[in-house]
C-alpha positions as CSV (number, residue, x, y, z in Angstrom):
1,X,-18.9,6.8,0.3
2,X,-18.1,3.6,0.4
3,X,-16.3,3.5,-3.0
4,X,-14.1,5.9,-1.5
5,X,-13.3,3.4,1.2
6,X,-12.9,1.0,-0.9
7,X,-10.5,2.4,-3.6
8,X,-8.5,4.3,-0.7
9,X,-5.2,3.3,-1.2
10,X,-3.5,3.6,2.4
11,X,-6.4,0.9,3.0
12,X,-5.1,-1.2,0.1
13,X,-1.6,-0.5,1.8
14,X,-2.6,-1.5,5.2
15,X,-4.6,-4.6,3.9
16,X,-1.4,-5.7,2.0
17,X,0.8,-5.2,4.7
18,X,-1.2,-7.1,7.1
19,X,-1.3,-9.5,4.7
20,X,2.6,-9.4,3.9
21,X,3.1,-10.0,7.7
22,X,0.9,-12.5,8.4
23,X,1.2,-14.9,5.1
24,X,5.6,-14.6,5.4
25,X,4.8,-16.1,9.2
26,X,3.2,-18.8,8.0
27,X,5.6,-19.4,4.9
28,X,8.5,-19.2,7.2
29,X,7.4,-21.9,9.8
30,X,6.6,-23.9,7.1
31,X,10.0,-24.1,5.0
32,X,10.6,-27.4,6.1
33,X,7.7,-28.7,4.3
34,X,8.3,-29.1,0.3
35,X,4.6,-28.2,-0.8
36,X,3.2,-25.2,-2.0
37,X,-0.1,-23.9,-0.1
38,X,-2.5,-20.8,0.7
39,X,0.1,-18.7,2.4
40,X,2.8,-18.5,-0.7
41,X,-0.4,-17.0,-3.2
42,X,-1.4,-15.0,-0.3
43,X,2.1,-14.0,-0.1
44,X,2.3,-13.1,-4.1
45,X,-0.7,-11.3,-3.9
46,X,0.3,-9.1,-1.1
47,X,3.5,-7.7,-2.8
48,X,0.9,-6.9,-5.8
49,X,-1.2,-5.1,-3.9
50,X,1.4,-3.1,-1.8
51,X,3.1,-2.1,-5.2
52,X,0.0,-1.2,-6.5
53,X,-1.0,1.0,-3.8
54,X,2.8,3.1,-3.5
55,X,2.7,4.6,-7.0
56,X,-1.3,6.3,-5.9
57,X,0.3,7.5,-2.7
58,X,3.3,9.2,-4.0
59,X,1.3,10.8,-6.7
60,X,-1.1,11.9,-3.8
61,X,2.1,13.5,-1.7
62,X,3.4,15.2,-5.1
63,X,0.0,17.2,-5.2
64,X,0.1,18.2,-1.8
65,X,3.6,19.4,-1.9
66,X,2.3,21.3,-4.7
67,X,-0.4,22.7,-3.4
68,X,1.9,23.6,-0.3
69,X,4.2,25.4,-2.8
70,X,1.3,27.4,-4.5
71,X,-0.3,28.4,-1.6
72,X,3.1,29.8,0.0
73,X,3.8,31.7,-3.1
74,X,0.3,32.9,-3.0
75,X,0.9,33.8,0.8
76,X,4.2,35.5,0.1
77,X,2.7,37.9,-2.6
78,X,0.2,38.9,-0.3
């Protein structure tokens, strides 16, 4: 059970997201500083994980819409 949480990947989405937002607010008011810090790997790593997490989802929405279309054929020859 909790593997499945784990490996979920609209939680890896969400996780990177939040991350996304918050790590790009604190690179932004920070621009006028020449130094690299926390927030600009956090940043890097975010991206990663959000495009690691869109390629599991769409392949989860193709076999739905599958599905879909099996079941209405199914339905239809009923």
């Amino acid at each position: 059970m909790l593997r499945k949480i784990t490996e979920s990947p609209y939680l890896n989405l969400l996780s990177g997201l939040i991350l996304l937002i918050t790590s790009a607010y604190e690179t932004f008011t920070t621009l006028d500083q020449a130094t690299l810090g926390v927030p600009h790997g956090i940043l890097v790593f975010s991206i990663i994980q959000i495009a690691k997490a869109i390629p599991e989802i769409m392949h989860g929405l193709t076999e739905v819409r599958e599905a879909h279309e099996i079941f209405e054929e199914r339905r239809e020859s009923l």
